[in-house]
ZABATI-479465 format. One record per residue (C-alpha): x, y, z; residue number from 1. Coordinates in Angstrom, 1 decimal. Example, Ala and Ser with C-alpha at 12.3 -4.5 7.8 and 13.67 -1.06 7.14 Angstrom:
// ZABATI-479465
<node east="12.3" north="-4.5" up="7.8" pos="1"/>
<node east="13.7" north="-1.1" up="7.1" pos="2"/>
***
This chain:
// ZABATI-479465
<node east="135.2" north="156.7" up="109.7" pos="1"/>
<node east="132.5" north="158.1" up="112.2" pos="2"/>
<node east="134.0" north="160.8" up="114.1" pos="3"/>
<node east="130.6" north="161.6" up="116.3" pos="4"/>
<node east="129.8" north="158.3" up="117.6" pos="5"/>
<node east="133.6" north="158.3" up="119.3" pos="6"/>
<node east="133.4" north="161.1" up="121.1" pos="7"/>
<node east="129.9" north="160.5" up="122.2" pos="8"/>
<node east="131.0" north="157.7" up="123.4" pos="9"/>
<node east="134.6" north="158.3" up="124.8" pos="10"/>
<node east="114.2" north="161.3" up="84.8" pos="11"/>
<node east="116.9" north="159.1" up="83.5" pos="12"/>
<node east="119.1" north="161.8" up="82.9" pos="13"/>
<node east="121.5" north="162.7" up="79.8" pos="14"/>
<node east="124.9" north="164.5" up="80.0" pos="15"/>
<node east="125.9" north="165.8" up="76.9" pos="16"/>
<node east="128.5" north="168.4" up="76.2" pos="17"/>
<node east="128.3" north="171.3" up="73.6" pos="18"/>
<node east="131.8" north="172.6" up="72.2" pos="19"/>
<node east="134.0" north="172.7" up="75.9" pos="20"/>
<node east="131.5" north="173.0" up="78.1" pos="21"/>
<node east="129.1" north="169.6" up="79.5" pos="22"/>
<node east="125.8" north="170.3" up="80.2" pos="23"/>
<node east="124.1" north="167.9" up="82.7" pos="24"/>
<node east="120.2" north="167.7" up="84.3" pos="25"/>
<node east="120.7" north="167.0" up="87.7" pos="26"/>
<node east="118.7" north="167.1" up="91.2" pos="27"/>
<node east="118.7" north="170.4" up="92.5" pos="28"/>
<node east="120.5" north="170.3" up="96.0" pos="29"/>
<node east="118.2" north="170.1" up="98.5" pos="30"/>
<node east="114.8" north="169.6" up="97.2" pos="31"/>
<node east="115.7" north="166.7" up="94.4" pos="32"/>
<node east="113.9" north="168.8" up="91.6" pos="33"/>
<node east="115.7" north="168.4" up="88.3" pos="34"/>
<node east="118.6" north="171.4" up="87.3" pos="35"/>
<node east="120.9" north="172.3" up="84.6" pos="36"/>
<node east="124.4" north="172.8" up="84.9" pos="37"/>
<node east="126.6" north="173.7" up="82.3" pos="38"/>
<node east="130.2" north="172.8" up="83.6" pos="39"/>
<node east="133.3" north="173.8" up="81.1" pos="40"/>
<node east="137.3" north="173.6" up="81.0" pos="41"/>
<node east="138.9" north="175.6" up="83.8" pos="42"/>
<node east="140.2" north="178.7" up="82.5" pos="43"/>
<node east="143.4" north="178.6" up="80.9" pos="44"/>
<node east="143.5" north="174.4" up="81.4" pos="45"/>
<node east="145.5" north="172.8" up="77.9" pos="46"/>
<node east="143.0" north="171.3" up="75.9" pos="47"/>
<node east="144.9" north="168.0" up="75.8" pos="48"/>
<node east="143.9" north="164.7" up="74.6" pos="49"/>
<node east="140.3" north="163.9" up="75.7" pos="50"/>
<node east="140.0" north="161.3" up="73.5" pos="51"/>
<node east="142.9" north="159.2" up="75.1" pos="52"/>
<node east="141.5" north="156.4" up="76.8" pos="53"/>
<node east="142.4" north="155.4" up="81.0" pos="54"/>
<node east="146.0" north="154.3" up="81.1" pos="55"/>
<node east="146.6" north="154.4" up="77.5" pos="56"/>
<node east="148.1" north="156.8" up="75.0" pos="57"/>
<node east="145.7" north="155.9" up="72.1" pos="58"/>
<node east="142.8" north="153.0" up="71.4" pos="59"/>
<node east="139.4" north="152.5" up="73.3" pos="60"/>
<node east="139.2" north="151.4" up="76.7" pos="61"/>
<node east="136.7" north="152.2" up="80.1" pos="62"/>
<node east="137.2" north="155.1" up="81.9" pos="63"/>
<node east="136.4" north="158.5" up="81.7" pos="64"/>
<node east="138.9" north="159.5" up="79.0" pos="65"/>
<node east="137.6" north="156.7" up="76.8" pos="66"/>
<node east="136.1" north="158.5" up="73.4" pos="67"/>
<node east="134.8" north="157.8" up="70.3" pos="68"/>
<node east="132.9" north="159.5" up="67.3" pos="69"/>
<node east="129.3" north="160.5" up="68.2" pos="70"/>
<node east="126.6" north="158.7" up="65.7" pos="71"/>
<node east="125.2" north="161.8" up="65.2" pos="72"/>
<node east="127.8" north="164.5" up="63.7" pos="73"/>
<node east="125.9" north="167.1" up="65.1" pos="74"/>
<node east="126.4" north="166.2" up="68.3" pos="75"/>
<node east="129.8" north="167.1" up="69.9" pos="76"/>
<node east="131.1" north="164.5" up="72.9" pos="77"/>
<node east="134.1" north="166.9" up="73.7" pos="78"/>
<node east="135.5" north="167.4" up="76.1" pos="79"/>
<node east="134.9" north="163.5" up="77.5" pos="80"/>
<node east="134.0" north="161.3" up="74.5" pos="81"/>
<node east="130.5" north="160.1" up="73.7" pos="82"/>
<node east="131.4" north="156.8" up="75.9" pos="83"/>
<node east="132.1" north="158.6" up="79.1" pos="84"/>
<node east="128.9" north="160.8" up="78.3" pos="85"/>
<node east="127.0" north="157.5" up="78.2" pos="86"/>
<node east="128.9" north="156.6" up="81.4" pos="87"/>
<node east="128.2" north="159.5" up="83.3" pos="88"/>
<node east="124.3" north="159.7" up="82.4" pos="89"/>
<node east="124.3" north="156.0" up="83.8" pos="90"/>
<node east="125.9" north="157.5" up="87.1" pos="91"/>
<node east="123.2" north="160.4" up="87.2" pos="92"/>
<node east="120.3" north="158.4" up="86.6" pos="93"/>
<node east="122.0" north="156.0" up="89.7" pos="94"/>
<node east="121.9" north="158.9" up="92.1" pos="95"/>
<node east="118.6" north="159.8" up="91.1" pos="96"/>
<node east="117.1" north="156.1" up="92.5" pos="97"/>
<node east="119.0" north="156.9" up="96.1" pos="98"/>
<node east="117.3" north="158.4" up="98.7" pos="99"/>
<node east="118.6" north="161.5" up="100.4" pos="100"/>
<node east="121.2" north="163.5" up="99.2" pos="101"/>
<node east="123.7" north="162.0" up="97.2" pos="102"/>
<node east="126.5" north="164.8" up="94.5" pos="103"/>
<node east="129.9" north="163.7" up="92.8" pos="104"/>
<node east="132.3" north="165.5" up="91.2" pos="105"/>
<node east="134.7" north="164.6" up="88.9" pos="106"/>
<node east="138.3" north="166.6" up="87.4" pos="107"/>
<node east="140.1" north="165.9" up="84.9" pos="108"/>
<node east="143.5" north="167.5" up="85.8" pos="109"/>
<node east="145.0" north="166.8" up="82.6" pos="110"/>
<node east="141.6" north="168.9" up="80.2" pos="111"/>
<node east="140.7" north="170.9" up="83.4" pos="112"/>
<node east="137.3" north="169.6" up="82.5" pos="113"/>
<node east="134.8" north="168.8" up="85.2" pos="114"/>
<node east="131.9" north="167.0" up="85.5" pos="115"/>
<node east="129.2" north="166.8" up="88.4" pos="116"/>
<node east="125.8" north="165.4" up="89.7" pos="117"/>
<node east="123.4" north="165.7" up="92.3" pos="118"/>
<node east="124.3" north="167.4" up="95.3" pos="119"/>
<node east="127.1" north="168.3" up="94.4" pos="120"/>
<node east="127.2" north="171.5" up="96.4" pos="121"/>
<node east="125.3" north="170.5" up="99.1" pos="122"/>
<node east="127.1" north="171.1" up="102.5" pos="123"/>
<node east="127.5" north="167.4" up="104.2" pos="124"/>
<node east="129.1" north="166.2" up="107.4" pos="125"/>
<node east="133.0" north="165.5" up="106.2" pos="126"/>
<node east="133.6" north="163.0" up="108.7" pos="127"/>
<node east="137.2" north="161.4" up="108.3" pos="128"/>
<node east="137.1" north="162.8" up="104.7" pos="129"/>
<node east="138.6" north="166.2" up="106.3" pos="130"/>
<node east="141.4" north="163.9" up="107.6" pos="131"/>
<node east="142.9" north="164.7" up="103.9" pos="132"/>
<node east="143.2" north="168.4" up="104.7" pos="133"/>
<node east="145.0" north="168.1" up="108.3" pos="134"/>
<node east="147.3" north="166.1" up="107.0" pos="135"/>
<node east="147.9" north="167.7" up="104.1" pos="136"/>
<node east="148.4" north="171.1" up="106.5" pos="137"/>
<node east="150.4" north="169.2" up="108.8" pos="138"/>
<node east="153.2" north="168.8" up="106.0" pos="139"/>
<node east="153.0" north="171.5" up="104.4" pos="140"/>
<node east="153.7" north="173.6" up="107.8" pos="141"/>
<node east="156.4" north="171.2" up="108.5" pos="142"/>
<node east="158.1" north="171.4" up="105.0" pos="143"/>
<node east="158.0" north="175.5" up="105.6" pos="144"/>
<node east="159.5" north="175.1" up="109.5" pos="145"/>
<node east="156.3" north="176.5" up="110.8" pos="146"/>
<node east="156.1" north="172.8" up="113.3" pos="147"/>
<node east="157.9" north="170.2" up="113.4" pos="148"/>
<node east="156.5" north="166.7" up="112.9" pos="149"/>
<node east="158.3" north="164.0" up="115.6" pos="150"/>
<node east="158.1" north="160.0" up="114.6" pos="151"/>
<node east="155.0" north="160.1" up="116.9" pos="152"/>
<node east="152.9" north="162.9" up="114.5" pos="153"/>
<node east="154.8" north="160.9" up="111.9" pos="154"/>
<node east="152.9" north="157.5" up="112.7" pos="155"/>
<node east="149.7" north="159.4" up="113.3" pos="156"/>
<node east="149.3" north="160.8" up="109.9" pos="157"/>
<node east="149.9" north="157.2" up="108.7" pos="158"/>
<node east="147.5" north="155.9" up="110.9" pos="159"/>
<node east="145.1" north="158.6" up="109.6" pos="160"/>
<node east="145.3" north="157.3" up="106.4" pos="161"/>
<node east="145.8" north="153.5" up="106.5" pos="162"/>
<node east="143.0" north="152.7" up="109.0" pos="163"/>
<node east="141.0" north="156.3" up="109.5" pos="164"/>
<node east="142.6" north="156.0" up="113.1" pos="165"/>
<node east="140.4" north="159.0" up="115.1" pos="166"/>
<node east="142.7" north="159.1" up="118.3" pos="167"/>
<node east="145.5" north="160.0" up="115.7" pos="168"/>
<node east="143.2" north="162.7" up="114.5" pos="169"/>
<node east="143.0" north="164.0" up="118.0" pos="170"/>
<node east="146.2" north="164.1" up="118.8" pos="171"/>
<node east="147.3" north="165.4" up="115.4" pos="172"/>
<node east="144.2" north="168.2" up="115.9" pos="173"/>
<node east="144.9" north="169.2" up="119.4" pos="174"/>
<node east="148.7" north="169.4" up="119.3" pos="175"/>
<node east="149.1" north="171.4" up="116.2" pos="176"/>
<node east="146.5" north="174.3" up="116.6" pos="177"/>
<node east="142.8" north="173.2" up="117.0" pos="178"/>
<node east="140.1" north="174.9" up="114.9" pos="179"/>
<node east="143.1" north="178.0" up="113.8" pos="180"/>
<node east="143.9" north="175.0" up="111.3" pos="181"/>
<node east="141.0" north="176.0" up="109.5" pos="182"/>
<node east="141.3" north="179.4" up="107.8" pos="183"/>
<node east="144.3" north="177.3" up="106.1" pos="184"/>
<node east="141.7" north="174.7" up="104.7" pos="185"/>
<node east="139.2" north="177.0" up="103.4" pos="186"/>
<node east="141.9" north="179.9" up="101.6" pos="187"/>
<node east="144.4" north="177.6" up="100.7" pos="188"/>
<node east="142.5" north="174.5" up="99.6" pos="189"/>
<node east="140.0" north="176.1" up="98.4" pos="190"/>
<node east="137.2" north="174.6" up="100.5" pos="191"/>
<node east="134.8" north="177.7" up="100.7" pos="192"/>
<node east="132.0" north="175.9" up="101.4" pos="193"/>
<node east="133.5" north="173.8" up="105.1" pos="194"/>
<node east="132.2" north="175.1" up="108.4" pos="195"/>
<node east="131.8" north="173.6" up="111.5" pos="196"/>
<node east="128.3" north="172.3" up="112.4" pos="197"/>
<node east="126.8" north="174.8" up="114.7" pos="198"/>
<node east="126.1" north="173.4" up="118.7" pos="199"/>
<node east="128.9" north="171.1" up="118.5" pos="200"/>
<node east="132.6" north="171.5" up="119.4" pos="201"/>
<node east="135.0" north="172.8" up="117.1" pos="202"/>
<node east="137.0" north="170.0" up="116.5" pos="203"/>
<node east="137.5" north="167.9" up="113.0" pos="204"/>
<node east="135.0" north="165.6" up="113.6" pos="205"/>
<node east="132.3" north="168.1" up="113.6" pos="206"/>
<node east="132.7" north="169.7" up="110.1" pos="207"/>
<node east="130.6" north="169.9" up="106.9" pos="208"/>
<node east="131.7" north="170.5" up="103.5" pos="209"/>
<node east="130.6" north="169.7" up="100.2" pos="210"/>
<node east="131.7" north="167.4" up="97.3" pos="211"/>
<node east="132.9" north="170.2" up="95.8" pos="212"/>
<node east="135.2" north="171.2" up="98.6" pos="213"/>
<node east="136.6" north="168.2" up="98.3" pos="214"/>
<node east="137.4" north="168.0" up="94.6" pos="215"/>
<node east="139.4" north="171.0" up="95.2" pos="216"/>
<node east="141.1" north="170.0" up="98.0" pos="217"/>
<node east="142.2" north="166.6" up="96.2" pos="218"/>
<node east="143.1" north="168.8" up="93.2" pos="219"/>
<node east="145.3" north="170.9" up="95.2" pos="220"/>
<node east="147.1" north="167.8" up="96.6" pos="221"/>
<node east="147.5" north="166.5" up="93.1" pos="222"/>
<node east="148.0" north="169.7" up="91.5" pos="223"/>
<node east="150.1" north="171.9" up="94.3" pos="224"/>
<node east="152.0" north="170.1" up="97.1" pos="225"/>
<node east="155.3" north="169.5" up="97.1" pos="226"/>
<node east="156.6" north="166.9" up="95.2" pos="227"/>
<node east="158.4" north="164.5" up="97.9" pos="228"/>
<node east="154.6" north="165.3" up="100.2" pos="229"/>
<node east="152.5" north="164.5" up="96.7" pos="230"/>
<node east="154.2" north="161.0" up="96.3" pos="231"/>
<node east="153.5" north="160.6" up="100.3" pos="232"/>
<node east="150.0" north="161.2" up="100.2" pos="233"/>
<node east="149.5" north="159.0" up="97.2" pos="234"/>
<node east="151.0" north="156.3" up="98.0" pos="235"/>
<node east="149.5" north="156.4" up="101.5" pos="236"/>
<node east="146.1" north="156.8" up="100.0" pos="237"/>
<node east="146.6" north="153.9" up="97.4" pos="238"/>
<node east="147.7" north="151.6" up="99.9" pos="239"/>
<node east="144.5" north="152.1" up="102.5" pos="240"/>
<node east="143.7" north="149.4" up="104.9" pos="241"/>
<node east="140.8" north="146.8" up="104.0" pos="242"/>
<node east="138.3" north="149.5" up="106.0" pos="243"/>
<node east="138.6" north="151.6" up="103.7" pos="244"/>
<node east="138.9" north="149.8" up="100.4" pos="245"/>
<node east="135.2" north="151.6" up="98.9" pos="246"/>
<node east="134.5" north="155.0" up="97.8" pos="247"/>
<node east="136.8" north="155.8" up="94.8" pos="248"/>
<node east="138.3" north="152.4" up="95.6" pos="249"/>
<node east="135.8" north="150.7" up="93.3" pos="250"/>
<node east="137.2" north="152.6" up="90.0" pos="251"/>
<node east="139.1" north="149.3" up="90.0" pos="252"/>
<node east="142.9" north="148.3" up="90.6" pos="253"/>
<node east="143.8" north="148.5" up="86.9" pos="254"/>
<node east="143.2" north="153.0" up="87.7" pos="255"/>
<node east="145.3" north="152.9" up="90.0" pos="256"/>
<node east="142.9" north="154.4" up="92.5" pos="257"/>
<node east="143.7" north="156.1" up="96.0" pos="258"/>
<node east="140.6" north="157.0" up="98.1" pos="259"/>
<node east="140.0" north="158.9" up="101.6" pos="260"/>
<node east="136.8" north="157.8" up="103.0" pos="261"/>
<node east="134.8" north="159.1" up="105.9" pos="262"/>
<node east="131.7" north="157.4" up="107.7" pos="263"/>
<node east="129.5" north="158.8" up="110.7" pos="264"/>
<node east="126.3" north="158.6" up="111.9" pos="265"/>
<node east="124.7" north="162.0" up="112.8" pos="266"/>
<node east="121.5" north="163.4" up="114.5" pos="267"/>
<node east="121.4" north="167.2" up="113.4" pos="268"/>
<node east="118.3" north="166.7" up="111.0" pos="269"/>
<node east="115.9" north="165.5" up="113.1" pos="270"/>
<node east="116.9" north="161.7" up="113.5" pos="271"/>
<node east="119.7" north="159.4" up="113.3" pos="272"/>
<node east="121.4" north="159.4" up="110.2" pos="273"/>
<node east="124.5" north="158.0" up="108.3" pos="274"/>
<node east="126.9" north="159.8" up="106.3" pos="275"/>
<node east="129.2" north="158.0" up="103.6" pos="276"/>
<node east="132.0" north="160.4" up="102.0" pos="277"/>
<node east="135.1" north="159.8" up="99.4" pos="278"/>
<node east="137.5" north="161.5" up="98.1" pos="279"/>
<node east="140.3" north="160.5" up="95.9" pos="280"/>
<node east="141.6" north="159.8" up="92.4" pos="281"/>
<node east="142.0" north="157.4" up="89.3" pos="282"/>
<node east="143.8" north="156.8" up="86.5" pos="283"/>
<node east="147.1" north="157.1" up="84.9" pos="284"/>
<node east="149.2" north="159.8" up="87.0" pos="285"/>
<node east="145.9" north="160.6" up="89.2" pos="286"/>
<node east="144.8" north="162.4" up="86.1" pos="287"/>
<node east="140.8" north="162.1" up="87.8" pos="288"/>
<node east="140.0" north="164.0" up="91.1" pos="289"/>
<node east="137.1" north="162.1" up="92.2" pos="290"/>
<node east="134.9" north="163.4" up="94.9" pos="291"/>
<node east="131.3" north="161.8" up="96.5" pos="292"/>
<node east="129.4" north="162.8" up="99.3" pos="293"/>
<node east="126.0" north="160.9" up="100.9" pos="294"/>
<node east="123.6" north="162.0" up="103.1" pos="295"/>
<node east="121.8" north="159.1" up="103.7" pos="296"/>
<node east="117.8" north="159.5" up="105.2" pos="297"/>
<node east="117.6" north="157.3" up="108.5" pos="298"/>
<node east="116.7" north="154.4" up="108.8" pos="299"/>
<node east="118.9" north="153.6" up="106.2" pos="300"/>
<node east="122.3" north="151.6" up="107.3" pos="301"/>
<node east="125.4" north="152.2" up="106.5" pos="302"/>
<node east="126.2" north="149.4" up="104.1" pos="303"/>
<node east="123.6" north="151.6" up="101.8" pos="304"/>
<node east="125.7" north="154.1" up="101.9" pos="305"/>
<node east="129.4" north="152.7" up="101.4" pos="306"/>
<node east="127.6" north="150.7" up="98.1" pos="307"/>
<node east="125.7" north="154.1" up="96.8" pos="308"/>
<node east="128.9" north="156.1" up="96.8" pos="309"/>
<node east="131.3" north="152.8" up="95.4" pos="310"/>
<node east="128.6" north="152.1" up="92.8" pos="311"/>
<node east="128.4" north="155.3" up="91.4" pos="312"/>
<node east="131.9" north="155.8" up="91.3" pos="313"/>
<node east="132.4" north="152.0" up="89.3" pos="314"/>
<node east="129.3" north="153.3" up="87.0" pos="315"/>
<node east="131.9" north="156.4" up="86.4" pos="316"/>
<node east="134.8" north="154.1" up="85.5" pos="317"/>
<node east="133.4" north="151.4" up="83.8" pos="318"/>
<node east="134.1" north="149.1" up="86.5" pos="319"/>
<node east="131.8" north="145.8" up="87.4" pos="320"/>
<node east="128.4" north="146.9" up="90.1" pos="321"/>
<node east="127.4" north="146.0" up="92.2" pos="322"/>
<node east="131.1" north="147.3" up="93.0" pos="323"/>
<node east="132.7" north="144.5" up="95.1" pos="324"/>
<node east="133.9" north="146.9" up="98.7" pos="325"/>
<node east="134.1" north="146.1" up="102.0" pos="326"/>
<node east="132.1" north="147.6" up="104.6" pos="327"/>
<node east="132.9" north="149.3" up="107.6" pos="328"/>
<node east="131.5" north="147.5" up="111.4" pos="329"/>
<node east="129.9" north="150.8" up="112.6" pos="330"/>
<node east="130.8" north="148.7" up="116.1" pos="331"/>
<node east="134.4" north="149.2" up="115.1" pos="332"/>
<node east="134.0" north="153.1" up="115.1" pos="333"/>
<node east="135.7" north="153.3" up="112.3" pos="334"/>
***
């Protein structure tokens, strides 16, 4: 969802994971040179069933619980399974091929194992990705009495979600505190990394964050809102209107996916430039936070980056690519 363009206007790599802890070569963040990262469980996460396949207690299947025996018995697969290792190389030698600056993460809320690529940390205009958090905020504040949410707020949050409407976004941004929303994003959801984009206005549609800011702030949704406001914003997010059916989307409708997507066009490096963002999850009780963020180089359109993002999230999965989306009109503003 561009946020900008409205108000202007009105070598192949291999993951492979030793004992708990995946160890990745990926492009460093800004200058695409190669980088290890060793990522392990979360502290304190249950060790759980990392061989259980997507949507299945037991068997083999796609998806990134999916595991069997490595070939070589020296070689450990944990925590993922040698399939999803396989799977996720695929997905970092993809990024690797795109232009620009391209990072995914990926939770597994059930193992507390995460896995990531590229630019992951990279810093990255949110667009209508940050949607998610005001929202999110919104009901939280309202649960607690802090505001009160009218039918009116009530449709815009829906709208913010269903279609990526940015006059809800306004509404919803200017009614219910401005930028003093933010503190709340960064302590609460953990987004450490969002600030607002020097020389522009400090509004929502002028914020950068990183992959990894949004894989937290997805997590906490999944992990720590209340339970009536959880099914809400899962069941909004699952049942997105056909502008925003890419992004996590393309993990494919037997996951179960719900996605957030964002879209803009930007001119702060130098030139016009797209930006195509996801956030979201997959899989049998949203047991993957899924996070992707694209800096696209201009020149390049955005149907390059709606595809980049949905194809390395289907490479993830298992699903078909090229991963069958729909892309945004950037005439639609949307």
């Amino acid at each position: 969802m561009t946020r900008r363009a409205i108000l202007l206007a009105g070598g192949a790599v291999m993951a492979v994971a030793v004992g708990v802890a995946s160890f990745a070569i990926v492009r460093g963040p800004d200058d695409g040179s190669a980088r290890a990262r060793w990522q392990g469980r979360a502290a304190g996460a249950p060790t759980g069933s990392a061989g259980a396949p997507v949507g299945t207690s037991g068997g083999s299947s796609t998806g990134p619980a999916a595991g069997t025996a490595s070939a070589d018995p020296s070689v450990s697969c944990d925590p993922w399974g040698c399939p999803q290792q396989r799977r996720f190389a695929a997905a970092t030698s993809l990024i690797s091929t795109r232009p620009g600056l391209l990072g995914v993460v990926v939770r597994d809320r059930r193992t507390g194992a995460v896995w990531q690529a590229g630019s992951s940390g990279h810093v990255m205009w949110a667009s209508s990705t940050i949607k998610l958090a005001l929202a999110t905020s919104l009901l939280e504040r309202a649960r607690t009495g802090e505001i009160t949410l009218d039918a009116a707020a009530h449709r815009q949050i829906a709208a913010m979600f269903a279609v990526s409407d940015d006059r809800a976004a306004d509404a919803l941004w200017d009614r219910y505190g401005r930028d003093a929303q933010v503190p709340r994003f960064q302590q609460v959801y953990g987004m450490t990394g969002l600030t607002f984009v020097p020389g522009f206005p400090r509004r929502w549609g002028f914020i950068k964050a990183s992959a990894q800011d949004l894989q937290r702030l997805i997590s906490y949704v999944l992990d720590r809102l209340d339970a009536a406001d959880r099914a809400y914003v899962v069941g909004a997010m699952r049942d997105v209107g056909a502008i925003q059916r890419w992004g996590v989307w393309a993990a494919g409708a037997a996951l179960r996916p719900g996605t957030k997507d964002g879209w803009s066009i930007e001119s702060d490096t130098g030139g016009d430039h797209w930006c195509t963002s996801t956030v979201g999850f997959a899989g049998p009780d949203e047991r993957y936070a899924v996070a992707v963020m694209y800096h696209l180089l201009p020149g390049d359109g955005i149907g390059a980056g709606v595809r980049a993002v949905s194809d390395v999230v289907a490479t993830i999965f298992g699903a078909a690519t090229p991963a069958q989306v729909t892309v945004p009109d950037p005439a639609s503003g949307r």
